[in-house]
C-alpha positions in Angstrom: 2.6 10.3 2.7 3.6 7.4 5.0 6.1 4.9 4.4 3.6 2.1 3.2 2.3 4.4 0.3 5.8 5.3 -0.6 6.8 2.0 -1.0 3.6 1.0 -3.0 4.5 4.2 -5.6 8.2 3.2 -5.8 7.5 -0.3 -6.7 4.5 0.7 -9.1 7.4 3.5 -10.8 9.8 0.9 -10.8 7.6 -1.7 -12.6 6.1 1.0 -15.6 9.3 2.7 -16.1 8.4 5.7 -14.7 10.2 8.1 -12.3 8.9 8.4 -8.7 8.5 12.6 -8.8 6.2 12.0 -12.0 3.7 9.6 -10.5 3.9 12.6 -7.3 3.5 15.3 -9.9 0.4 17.0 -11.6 0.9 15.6 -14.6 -1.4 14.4 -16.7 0.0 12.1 -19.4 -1.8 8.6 -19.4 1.5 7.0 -17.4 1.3 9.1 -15.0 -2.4 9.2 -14.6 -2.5 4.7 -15.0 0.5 4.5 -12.3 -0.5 7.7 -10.1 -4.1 5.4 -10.3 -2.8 1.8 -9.6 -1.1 2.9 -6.4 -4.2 4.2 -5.0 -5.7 1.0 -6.2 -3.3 -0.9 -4.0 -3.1 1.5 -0.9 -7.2 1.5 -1.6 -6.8 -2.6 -1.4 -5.0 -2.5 1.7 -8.1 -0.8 3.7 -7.2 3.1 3.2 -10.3 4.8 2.7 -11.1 7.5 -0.7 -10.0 10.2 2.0 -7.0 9.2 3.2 -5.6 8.0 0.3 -6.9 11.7 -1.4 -5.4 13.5 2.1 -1.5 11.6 1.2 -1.8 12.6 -2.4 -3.0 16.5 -2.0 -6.4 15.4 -4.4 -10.3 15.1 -3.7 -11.8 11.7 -2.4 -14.2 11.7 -5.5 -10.7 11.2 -7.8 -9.5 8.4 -5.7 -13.4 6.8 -6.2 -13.4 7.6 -9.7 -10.0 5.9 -10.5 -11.0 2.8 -8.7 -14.1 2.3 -10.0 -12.9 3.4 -13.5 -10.2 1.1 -13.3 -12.3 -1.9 -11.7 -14.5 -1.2 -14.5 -11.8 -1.6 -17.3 -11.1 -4.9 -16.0 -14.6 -6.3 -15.5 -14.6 -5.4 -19.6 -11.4 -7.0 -20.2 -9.9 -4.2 -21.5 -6.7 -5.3 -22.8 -4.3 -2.2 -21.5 -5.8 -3.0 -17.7 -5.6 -6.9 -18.1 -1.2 -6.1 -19.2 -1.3 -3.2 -16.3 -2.7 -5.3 -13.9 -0.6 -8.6 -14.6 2.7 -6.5 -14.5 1.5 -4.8 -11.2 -0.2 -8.3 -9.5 2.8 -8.2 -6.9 1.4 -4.6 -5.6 -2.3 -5.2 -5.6 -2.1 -8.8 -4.6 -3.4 -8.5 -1.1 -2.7 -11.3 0.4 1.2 -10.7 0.3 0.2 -7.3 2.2 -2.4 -8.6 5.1 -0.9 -8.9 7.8 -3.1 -10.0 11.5 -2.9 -7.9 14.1 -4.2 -9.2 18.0 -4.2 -6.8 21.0 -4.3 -7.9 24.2 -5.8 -6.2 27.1 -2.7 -4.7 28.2 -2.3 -2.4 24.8 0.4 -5.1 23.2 -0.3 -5.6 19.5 0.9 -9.3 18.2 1.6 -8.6 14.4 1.7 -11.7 12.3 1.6 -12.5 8.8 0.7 -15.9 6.2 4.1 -15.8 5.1 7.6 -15.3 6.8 8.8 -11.6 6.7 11.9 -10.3 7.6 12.4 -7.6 10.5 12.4 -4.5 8.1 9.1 -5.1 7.1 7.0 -5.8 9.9 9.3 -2.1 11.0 7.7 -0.4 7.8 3.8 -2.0 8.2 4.0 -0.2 11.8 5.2 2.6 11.1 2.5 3.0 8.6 0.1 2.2 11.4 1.9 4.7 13.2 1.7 7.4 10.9 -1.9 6.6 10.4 -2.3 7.3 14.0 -3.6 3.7 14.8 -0.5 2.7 17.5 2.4 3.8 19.1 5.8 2.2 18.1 7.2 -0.2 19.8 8.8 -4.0 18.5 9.8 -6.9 19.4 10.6 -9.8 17.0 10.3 -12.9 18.3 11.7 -16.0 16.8 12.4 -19.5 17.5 11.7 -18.7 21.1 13.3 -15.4 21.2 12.5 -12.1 21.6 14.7 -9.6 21.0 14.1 -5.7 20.8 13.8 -4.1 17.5 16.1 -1.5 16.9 
């Protein structure tokens, strides 16, 4: 599991109340199974595919499909658990406070740059999770105000 998906399951555990190792676990207790399937709602938001969302979490692409749809479904109904699930969980699955753009110019540099200002740490985290998706190498530099500086 890479960095990205790790933070998207601490923040989903920390908004139910549940414990990290649960969500990771086999269990099967509605919790688990509602929070284990909101993060791969958000990682599944945030362009992974079924099958490498399934690959990080040890389970078949057909459970990651069936979650999302099932749970898009819910919601289309209004069911009323899914509409309080998804407006506690809106700061994981909103999107837009995830995209970031990336430009690559012919020399092999990637430009990362994002709607709204982020902080060093997590333009870090979004590549490494490009790195351990096997997308890019590492390598940073944050420029502002005129300045770049290495990334340490």
């Amino acid at each position: 599991m890479n960095i990205e998906a790790k933070r998207i399951t601490h923040e989903v555990a920390d908004t139910l109340g549940v414990n990290f190792r649960d969500i990771m676990s086999r269990k099967r207790s509605q919790r688990m199974v509602e929070a284990r399937w909101y993060c791969w709602l958000a990682l599944h938001a945030l362009d992974y595919s079924c099958e490498e969302i399934a690959q990080m979490w040890s389970v078949h692409h057909t459970a990651v499909s069936h979650a999302i749809r099932r749970i898009r479904e819910l919601k289309k109904i209004g069911e009323k658990r899914t509409a309080s699930l998804h407006a506690k969980l809106h700061h994981v699955l909103d999107v837009k406070s995830h995209r970031f753009r990336y430009s690559v110019k012919l020399d092999g540099t990637v430009y990362v740059s994002s709607s709204k200002e982020l902080n060093g740490m997590s333009i870090r985290e979004r590549a490494l999770a490009e790195v351990d998706r096997g997308n890019c190498e590492f390598v940073t530099k944050v420029i502002s105000a005129g300045n770049i500086q290495e990334a340490a």
